[in-house]
PDBQT receptor file of N, H, CA, C and O in Angstrom, charges set to zero:
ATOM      1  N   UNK A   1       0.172   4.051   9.918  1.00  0.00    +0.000 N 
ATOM      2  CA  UNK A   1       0.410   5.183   9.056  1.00  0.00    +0.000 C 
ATOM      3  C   UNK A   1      -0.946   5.826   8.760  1.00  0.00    +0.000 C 
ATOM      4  O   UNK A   1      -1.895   5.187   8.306  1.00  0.00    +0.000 OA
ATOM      5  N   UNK A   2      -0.977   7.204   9.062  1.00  0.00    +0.000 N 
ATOM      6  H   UNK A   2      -0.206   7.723   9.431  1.00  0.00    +0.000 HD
ATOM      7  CA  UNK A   2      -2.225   7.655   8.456  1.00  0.00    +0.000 C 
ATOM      8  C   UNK A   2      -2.830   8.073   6.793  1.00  0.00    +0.000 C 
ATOM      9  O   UNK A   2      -2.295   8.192   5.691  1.00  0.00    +0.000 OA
ATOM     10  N   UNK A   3      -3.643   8.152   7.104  1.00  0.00    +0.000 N 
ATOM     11  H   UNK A   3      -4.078   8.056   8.000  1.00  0.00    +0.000 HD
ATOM     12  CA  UNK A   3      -4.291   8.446   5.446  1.00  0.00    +0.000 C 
ATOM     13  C   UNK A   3      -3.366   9.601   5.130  1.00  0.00    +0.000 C 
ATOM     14  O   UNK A   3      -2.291   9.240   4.650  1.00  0.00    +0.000 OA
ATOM     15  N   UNK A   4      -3.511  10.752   5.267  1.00  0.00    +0.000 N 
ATOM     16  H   UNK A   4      -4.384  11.044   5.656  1.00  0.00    +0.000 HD
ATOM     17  CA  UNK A   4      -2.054  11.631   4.763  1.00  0.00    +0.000 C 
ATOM     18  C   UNK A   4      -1.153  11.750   4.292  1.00  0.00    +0.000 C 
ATOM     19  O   UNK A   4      -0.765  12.430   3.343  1.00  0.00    +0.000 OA
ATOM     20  N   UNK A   5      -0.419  10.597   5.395  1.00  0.00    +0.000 N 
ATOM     21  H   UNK A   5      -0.735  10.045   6.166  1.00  0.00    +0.000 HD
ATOM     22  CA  UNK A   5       1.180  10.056   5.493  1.00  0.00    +0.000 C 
ATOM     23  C   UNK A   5       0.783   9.186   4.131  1.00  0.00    +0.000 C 
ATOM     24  O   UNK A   5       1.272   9.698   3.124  1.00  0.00    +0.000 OA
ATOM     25  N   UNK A   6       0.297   8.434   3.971  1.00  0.00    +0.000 N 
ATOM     26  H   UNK A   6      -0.100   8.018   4.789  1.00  0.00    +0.000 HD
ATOM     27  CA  UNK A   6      -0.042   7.660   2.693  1.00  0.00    +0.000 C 
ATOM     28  C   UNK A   6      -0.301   8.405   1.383  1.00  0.00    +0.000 C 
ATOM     29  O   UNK A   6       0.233   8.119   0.311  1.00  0.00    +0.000 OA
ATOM     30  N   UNK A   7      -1.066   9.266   1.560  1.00  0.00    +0.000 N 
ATOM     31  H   UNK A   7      -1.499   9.499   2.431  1.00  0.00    +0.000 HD
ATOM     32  CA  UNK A   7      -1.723  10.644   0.360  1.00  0.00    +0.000 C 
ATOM     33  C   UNK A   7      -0.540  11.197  -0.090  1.00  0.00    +0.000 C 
ATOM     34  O   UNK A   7      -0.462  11.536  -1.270  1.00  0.00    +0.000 OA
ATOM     35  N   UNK A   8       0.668  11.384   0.884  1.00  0.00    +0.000 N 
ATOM     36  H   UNK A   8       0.604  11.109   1.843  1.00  0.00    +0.000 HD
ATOM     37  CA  UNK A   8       1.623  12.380   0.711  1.00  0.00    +0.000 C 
ATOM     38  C   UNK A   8       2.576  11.466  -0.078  1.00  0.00    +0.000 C 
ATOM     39  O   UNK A   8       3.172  11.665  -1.137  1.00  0.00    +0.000 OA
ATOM     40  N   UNK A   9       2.550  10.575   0.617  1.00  0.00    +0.000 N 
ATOM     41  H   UNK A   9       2.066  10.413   1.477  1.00  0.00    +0.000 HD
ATOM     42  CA  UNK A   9       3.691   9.129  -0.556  1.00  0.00    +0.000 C 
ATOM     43  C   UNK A   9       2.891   9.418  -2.106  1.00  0.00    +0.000 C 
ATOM     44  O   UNK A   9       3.574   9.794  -3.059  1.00  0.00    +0.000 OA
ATOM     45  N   UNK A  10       1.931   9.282  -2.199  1.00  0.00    +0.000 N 
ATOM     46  H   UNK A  10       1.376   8.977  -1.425  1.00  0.00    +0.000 HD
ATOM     47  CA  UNK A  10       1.317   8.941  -3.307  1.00  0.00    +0.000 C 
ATOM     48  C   UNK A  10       1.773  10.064  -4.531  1.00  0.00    +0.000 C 
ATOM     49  O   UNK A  10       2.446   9.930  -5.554  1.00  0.00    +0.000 OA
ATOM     50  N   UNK A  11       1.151  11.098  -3.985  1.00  0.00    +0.000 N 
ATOM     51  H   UNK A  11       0.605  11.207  -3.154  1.00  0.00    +0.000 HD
ATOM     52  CA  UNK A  11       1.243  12.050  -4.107  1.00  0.00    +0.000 C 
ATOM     53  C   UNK A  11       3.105  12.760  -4.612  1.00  0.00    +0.000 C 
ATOM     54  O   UNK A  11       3.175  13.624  -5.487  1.00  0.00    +0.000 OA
ATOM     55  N   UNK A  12       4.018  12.385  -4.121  1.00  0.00    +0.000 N 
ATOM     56  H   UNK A  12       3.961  11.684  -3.411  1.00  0.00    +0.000 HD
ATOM     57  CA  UNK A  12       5.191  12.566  -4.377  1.00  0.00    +0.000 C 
ATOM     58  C   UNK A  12       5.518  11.595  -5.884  1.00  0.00    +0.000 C 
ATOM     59  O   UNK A  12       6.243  11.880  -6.837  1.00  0.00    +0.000 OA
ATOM     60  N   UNK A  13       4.750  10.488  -5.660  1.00  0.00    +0.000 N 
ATOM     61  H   UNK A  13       4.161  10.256  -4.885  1.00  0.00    +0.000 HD
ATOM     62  CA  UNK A  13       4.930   9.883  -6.393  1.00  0.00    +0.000 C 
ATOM     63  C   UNK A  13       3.565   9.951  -8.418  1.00  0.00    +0.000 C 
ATOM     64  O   UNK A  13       3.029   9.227  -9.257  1.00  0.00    +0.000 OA
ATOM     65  N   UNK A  14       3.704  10.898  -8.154  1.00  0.00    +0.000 N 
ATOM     66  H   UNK A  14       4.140  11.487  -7.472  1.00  0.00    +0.000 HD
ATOM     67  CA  UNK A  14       2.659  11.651  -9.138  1.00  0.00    +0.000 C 
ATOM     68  C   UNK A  14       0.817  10.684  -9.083  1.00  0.00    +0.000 C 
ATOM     69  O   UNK A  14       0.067  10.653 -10.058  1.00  0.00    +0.000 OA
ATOM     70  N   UNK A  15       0.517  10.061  -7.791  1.00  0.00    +0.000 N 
ATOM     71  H   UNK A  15       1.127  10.086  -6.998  1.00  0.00    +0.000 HD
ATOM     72  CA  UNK A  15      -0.526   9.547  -8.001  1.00  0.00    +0.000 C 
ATOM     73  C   UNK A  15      -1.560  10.611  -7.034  1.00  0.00    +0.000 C 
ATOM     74  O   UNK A  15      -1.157  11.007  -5.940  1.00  0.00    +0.000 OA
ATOM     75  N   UNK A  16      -2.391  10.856  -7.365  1.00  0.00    +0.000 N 
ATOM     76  H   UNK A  16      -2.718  10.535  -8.253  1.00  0.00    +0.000 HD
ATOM     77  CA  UNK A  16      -3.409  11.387  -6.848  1.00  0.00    +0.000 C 
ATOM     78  C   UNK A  16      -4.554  11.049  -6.498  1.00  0.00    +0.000 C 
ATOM     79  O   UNK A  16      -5.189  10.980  -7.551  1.00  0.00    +0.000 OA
ATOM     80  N   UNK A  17      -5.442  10.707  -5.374  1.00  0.00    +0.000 N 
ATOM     81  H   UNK A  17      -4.926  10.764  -4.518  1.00  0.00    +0.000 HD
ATOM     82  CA  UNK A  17      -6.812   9.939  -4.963  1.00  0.00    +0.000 C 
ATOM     83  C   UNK A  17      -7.588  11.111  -3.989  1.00  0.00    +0.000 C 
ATOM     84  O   UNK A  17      -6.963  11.673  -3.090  1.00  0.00    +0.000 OA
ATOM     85  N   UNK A  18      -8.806  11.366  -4.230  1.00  0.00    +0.000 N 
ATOM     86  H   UNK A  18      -9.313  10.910  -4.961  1.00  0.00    +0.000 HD
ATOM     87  CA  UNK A  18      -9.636  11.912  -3.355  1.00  0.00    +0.000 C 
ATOM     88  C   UNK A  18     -10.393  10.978  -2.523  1.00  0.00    +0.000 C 
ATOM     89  O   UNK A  18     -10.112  11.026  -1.325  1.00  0.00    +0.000 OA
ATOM     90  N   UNK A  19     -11.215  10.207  -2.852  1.00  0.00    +0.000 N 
ATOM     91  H   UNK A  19     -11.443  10.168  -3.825  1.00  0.00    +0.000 HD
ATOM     92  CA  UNK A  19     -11.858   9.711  -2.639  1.00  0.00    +0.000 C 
ATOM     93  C   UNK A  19     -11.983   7.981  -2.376  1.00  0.00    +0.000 C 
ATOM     94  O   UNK A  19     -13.019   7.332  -2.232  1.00  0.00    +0.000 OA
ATOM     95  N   UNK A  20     -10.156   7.351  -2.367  1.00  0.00    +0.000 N 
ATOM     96  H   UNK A  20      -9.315   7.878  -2.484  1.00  0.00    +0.000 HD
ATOM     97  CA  UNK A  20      -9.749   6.414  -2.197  1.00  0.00    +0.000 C 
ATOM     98  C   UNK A  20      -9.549   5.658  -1.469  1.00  0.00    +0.000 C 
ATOM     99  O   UNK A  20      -8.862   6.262  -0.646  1.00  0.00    +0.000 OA
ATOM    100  N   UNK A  21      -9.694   4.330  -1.015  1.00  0.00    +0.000 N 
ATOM    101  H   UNK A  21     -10.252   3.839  -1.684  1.00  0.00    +0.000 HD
ATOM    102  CA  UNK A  21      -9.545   3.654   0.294  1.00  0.00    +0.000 C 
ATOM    103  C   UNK A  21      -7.830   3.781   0.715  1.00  0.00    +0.000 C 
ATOM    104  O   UNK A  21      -6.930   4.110  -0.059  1.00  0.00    +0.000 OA
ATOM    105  N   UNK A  22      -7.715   3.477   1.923  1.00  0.00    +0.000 N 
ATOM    106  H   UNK A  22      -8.446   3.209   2.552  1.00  0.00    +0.000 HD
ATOM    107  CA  UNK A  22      -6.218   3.015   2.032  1.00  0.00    +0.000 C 
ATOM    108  C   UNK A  22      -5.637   1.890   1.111  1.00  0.00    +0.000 C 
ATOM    109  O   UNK A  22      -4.520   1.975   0.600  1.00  0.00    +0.000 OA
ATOM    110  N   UNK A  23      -6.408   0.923   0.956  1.00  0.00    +0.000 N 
ATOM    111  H   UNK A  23      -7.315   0.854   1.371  1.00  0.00    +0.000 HD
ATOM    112  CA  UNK A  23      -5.621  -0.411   0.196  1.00  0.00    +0.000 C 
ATOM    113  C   UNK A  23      -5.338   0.191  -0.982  1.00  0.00    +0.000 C 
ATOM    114  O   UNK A  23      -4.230   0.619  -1.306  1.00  0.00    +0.000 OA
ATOM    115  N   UNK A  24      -6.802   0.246  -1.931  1.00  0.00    +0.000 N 
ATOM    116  H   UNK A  24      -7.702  -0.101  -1.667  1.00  0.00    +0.000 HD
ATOM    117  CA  UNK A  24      -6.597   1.515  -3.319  1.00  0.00    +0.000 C 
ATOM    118  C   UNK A  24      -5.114   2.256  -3.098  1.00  0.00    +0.000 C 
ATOM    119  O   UNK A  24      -4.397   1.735  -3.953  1.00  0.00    +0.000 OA
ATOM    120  N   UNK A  25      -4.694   2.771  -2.702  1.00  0.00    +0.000 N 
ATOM    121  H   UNK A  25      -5.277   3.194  -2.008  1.00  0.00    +0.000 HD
ATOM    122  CA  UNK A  25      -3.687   3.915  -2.506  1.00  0.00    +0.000 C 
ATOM    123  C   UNK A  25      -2.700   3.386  -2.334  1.00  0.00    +0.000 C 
ATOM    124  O   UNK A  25      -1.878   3.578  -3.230  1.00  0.00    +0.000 OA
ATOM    125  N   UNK A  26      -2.258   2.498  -1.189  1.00  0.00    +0.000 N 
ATOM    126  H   UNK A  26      -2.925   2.342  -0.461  1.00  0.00    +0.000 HD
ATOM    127  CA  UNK A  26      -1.302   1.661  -1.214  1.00  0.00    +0.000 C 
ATOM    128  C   UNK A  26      -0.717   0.763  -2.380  1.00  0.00    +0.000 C 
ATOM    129  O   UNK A  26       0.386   0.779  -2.927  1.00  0.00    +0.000 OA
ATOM    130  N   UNK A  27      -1.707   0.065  -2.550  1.00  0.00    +0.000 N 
ATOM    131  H   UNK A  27      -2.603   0.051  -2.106  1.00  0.00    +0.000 HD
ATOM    132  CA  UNK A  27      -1.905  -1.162  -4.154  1.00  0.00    +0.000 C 
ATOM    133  C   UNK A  27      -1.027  -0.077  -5.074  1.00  0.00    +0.000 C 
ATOM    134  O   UNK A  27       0.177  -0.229  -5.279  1.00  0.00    +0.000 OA
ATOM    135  N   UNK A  28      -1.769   0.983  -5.570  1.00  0.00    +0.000 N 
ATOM    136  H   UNK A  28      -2.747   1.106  -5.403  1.00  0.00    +0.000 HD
ATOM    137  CA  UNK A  28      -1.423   2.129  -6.693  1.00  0.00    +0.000 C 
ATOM    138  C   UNK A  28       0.109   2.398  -6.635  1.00  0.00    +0.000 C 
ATOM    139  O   UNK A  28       0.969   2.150  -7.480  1.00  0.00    +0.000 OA
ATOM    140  N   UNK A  29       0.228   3.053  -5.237  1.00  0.00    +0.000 N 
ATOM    141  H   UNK A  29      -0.470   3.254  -4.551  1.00  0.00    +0.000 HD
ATOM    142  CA  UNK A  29       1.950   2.911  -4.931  1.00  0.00    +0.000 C 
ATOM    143  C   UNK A  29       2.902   2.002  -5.630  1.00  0.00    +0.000 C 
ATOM    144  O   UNK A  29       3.924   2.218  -6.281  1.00  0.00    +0.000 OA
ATOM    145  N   UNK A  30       2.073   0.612  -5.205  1.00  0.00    +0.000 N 
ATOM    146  H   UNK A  30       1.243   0.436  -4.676  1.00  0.00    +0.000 HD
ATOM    147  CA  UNK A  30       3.071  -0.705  -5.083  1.00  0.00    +0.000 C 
ATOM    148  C   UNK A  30       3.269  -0.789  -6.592  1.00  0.00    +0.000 C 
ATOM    149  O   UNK A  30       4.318  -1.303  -6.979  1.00  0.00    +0.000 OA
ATOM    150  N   UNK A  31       2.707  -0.507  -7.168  1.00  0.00    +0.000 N 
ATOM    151  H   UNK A  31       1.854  -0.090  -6.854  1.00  0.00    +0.000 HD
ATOM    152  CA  UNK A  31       2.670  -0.458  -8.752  1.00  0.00    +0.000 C 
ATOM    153  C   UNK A  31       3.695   0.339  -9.508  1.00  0.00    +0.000 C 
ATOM    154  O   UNK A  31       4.516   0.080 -10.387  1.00  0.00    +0.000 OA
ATOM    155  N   UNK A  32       3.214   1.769  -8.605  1.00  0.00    +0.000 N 
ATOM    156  H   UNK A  32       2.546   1.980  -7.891  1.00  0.00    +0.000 HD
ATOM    157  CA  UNK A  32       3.985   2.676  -9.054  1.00  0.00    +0.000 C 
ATOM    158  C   UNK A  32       5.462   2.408  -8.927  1.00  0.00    +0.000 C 
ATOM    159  O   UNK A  32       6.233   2.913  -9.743  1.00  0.00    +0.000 OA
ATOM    160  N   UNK A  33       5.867   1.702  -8.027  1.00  0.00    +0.000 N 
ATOM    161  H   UNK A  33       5.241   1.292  -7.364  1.00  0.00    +0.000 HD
ATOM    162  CA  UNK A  33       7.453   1.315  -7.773  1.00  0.00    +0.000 C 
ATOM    163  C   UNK A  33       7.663  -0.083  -8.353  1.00  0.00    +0.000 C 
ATOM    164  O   UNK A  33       8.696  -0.746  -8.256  1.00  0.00    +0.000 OA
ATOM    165  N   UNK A  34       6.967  -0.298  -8.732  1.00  0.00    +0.000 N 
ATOM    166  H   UNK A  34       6.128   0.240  -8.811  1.00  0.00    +0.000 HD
ATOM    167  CA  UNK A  34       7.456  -1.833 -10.028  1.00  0.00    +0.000 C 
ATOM    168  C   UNK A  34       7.217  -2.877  -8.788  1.00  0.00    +0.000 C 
ATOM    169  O   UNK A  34       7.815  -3.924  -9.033  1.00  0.00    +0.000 OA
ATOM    170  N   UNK A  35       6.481  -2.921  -7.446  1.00  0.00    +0.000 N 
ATOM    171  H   UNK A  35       5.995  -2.070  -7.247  1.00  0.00    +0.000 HD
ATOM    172  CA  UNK A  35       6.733  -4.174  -7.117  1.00  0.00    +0.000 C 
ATOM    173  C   UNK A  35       5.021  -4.551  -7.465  1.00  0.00    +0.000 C 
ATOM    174  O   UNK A  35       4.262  -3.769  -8.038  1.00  0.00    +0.000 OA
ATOM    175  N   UNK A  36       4.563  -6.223  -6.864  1.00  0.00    +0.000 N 
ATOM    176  H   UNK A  36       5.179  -6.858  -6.398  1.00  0.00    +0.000 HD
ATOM    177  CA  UNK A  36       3.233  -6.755  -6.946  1.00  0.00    +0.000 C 
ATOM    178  C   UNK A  36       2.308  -5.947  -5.695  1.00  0.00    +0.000 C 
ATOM    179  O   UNK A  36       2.527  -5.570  -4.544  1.00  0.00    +0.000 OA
ATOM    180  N   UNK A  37       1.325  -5.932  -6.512  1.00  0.00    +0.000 N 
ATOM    181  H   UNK A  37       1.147  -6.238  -7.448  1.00  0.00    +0.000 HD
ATOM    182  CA  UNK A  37      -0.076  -4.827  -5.680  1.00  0.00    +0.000 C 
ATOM    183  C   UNK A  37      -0.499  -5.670  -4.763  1.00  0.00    +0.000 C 
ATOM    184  O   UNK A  37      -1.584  -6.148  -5.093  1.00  0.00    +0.000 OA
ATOM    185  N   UNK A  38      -0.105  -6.061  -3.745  1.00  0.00    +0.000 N 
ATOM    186  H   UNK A  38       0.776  -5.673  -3.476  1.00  0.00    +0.000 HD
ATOM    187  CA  UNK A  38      -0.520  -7.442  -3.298  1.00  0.00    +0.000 C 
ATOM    188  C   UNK A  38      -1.659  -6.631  -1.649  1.00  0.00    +0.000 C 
ATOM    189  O   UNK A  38      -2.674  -7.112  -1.146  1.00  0.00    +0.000 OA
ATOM    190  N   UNK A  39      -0.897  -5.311  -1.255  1.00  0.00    +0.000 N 
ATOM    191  H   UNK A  39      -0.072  -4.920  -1.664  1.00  0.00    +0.000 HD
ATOM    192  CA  UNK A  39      -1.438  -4.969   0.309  1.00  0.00    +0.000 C 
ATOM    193  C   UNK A  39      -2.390  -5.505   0.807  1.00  0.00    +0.000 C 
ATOM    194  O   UNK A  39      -3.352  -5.063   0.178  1.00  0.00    +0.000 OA
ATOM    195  N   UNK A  40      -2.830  -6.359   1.738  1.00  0.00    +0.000 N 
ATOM    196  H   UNK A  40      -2.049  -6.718   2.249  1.00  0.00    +0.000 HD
ATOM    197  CA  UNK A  40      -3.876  -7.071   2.048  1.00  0.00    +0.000 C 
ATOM    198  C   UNK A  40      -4.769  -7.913   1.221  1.00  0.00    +0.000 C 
ATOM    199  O   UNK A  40      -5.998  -7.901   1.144  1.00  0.00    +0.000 OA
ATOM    200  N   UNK A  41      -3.821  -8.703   0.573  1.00  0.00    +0.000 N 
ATOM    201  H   UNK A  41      -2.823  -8.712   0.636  1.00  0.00    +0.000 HD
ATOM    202  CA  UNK A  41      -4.686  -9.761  -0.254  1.00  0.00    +0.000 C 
ATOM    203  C   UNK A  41      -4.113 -10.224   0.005  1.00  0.00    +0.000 C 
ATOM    204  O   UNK A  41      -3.105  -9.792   0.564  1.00  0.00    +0.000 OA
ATOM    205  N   UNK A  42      -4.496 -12.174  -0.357  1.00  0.00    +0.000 N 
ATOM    206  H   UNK A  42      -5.314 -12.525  -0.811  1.00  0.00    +0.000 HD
ATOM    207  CA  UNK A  42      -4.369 -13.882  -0.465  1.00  0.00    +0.000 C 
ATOM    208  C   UNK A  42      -3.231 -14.000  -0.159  1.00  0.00    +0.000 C 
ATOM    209  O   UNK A  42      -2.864 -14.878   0.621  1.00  0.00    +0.000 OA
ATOM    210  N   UNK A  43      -1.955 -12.639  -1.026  1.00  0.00    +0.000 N 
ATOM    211  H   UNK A  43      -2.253 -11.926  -1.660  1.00  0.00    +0.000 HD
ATOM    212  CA  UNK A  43      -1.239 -12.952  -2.051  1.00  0.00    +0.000 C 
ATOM    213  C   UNK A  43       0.300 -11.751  -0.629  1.00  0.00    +0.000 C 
ATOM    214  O   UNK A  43       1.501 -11.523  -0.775  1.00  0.00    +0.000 OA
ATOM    215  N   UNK A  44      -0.452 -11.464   0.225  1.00  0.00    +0.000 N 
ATOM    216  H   UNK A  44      -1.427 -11.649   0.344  1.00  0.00    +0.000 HD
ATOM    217  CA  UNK A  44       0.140 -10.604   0.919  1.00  0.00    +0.000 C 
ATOM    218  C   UNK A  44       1.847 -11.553   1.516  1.00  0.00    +0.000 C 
ATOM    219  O   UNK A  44       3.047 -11.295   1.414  1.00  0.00    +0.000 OA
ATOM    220  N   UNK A  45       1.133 -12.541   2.047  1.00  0.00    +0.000 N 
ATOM    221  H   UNK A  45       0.158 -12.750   2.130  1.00  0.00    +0.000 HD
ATOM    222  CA  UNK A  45       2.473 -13.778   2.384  1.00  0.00    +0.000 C 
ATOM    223  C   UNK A  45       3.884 -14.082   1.559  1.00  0.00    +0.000 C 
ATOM    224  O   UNK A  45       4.990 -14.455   1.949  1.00  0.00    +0.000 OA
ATOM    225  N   UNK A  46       3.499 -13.847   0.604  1.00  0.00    +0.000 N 
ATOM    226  H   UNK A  46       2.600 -13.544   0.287  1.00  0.00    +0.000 HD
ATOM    227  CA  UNK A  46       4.638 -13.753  -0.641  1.00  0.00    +0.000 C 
ATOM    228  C   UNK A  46       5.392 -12.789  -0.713  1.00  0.00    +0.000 C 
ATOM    229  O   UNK A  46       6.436 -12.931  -1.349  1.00  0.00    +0.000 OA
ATOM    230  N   UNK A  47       5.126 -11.656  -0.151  1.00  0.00    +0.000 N 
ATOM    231  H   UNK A  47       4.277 -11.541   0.365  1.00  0.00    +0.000 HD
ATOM    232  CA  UNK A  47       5.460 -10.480  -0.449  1.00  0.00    +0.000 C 
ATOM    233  C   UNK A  47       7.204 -10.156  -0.949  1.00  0.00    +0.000 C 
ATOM    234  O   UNK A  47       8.048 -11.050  -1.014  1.00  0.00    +0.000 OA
ATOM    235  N   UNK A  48       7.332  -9.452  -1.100  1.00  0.00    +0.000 N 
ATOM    236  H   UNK A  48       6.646  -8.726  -1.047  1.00  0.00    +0.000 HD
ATOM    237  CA  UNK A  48       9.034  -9.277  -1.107  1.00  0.00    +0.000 C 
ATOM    238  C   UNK A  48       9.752  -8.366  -0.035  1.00  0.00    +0.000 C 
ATOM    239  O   UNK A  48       9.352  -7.458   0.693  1.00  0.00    +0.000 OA
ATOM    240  N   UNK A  49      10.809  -8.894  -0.204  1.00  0.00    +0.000 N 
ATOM    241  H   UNK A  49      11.134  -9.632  -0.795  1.00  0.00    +0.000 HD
ATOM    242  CA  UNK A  49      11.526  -8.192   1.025  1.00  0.00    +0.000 C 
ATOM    243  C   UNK A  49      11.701  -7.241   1.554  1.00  0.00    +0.000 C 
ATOM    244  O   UNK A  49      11.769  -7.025   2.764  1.00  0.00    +0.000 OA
ATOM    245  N   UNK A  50      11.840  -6.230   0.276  1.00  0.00    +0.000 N 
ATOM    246  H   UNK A  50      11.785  -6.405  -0.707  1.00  0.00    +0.000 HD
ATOM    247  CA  UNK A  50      12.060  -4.924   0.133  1.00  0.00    +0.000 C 
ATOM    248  C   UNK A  50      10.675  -4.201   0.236  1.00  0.00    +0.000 C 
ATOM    249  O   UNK A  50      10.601  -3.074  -0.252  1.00  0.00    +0.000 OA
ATOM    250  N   UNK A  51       9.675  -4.699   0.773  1.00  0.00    +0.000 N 
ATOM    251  H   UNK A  51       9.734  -5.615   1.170  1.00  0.00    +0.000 HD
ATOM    252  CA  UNK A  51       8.976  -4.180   0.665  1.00  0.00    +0.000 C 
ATOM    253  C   UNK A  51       8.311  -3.119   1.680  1.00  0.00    +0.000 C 
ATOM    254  O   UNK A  51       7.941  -3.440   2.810  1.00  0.00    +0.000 OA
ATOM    255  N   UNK A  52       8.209  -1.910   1.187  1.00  0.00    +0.000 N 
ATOM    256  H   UNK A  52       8.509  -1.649   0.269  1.00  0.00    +0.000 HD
ATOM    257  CA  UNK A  52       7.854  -1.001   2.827  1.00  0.00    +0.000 C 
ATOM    258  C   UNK A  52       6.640  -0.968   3.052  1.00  0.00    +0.000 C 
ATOM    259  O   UNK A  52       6.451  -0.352   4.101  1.00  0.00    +0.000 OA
ATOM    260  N   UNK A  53       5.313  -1.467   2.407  1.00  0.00    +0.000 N 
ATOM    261  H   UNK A  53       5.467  -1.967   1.554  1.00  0.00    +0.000 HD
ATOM    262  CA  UNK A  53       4.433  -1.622   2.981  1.00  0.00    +0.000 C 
ATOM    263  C   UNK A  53       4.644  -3.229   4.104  1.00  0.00    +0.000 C 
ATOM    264  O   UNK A  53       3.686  -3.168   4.875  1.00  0.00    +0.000 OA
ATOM    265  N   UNK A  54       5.124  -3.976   4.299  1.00  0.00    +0.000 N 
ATOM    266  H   UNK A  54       5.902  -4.026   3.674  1.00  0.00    +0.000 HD
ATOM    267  CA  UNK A  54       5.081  -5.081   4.916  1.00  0.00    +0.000 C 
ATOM    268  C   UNK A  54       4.845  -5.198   6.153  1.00  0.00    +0.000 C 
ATOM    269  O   UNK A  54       4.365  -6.231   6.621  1.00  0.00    +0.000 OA
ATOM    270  N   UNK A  55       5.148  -4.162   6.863  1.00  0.00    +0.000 N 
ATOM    271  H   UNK A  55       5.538  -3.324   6.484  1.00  0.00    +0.000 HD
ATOM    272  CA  UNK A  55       4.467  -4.251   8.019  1.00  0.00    +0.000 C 
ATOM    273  C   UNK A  55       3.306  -3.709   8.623  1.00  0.00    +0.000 C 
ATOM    274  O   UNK A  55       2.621  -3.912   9.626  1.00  0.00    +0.000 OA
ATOM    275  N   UNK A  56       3.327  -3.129   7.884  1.00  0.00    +0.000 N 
ATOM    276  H   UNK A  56       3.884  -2.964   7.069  1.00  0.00    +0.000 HD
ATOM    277  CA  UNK A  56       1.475  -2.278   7.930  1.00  0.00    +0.000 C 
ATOM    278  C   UNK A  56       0.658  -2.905   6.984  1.00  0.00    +0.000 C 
ATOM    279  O   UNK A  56      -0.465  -2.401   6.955  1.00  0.00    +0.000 OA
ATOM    280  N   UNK A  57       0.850  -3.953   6.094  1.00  0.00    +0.000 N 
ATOM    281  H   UNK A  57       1.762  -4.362   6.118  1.00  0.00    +0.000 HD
ATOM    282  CA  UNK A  57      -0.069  -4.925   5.533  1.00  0.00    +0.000 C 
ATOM    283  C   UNK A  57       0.162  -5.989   6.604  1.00  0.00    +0.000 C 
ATOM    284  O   UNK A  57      -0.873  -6.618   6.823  1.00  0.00    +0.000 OA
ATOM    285  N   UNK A  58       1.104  -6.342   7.266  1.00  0.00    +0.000 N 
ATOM    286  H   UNK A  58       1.945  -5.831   7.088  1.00  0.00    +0.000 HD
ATOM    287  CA  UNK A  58       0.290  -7.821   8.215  1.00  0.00    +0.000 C 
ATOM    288  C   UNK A  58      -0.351  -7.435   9.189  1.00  0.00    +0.000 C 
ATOM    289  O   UNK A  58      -1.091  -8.200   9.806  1.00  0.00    +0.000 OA
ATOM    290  N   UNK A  59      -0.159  -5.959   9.566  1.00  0.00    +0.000 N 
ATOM    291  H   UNK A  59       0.443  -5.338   9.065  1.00  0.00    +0.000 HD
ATOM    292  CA  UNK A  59      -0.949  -5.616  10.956  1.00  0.00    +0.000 C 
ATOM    293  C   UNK A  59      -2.982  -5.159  10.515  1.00  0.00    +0.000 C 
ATOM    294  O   UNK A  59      -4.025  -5.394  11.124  1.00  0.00    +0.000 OA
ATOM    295  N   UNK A  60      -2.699  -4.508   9.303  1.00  0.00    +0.000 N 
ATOM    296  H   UNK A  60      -1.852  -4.317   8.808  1.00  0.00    +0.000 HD
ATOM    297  CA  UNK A  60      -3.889  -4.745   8.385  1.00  0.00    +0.000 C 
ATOM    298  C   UNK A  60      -4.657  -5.885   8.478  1.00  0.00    +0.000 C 
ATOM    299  O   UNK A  60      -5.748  -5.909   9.048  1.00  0.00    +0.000 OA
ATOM    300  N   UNK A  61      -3.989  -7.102   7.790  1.00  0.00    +0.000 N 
ATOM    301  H   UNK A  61      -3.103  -7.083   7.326  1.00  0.00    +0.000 HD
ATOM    302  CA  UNK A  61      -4.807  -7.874   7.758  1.00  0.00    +0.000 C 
ATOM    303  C   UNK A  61      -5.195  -8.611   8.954  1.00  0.00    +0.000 C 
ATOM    304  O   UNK A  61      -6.267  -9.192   9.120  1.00  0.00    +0.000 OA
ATOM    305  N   UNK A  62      -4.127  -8.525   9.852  1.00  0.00    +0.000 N 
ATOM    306  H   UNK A  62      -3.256  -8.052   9.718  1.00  0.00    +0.000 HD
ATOM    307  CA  UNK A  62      -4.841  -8.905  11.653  1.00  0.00    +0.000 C 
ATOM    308  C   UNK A  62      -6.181  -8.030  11.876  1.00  0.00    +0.000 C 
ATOM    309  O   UNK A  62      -7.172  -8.560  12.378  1.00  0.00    +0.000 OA
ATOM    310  N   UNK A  63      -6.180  -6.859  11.540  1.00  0.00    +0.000 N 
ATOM    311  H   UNK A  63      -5.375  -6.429  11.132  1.00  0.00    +0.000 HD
ATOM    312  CA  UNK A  63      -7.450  -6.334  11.882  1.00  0.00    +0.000 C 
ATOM    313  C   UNK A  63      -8.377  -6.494  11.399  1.00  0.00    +0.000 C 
ATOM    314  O   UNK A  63      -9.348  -6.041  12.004  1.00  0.00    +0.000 OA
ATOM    315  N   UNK A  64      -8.623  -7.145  10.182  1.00  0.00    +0.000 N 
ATOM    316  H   UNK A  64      -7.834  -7.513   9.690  1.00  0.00    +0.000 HD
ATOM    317  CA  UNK A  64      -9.870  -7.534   9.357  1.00  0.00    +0.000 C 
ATOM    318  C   UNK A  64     -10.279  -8.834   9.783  1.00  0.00    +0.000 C 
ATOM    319  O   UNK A  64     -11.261  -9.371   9.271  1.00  0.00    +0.000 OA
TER     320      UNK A  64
């Protein structure tokens, strides 16, 4: 997903970032929809089901 495609979620969702990483932005999201800020942390494995970052956080953290 690109930075955009991400900006534009955010963004719908009344959050706004200029100058923000992807995780920042994502995390903020995950918040914003009541689930745990987890995107590429420790804590990513736990995740929940419903979750629509989930597959672009495990492919994330393969790349780091």
């Amino acid at each position: 997903m690109t930075m955009q495609e991400i900006k534009k979620i955010a963004k719908a969702k009344g959050l706004i970032f200029h100058n923000a990483g992807k995780t920042t932005i994502i995390r903020s999201i995950q918040r914003a929809e009541g689930l745990n800020d987890c995107f590429a942390t420790s804590r990513a494995k736990e995740c929940e089901e419903n979750c629509f970052w989930k597959k672009e956080c495990f492919a994330y953290i393969q790349e780091g």
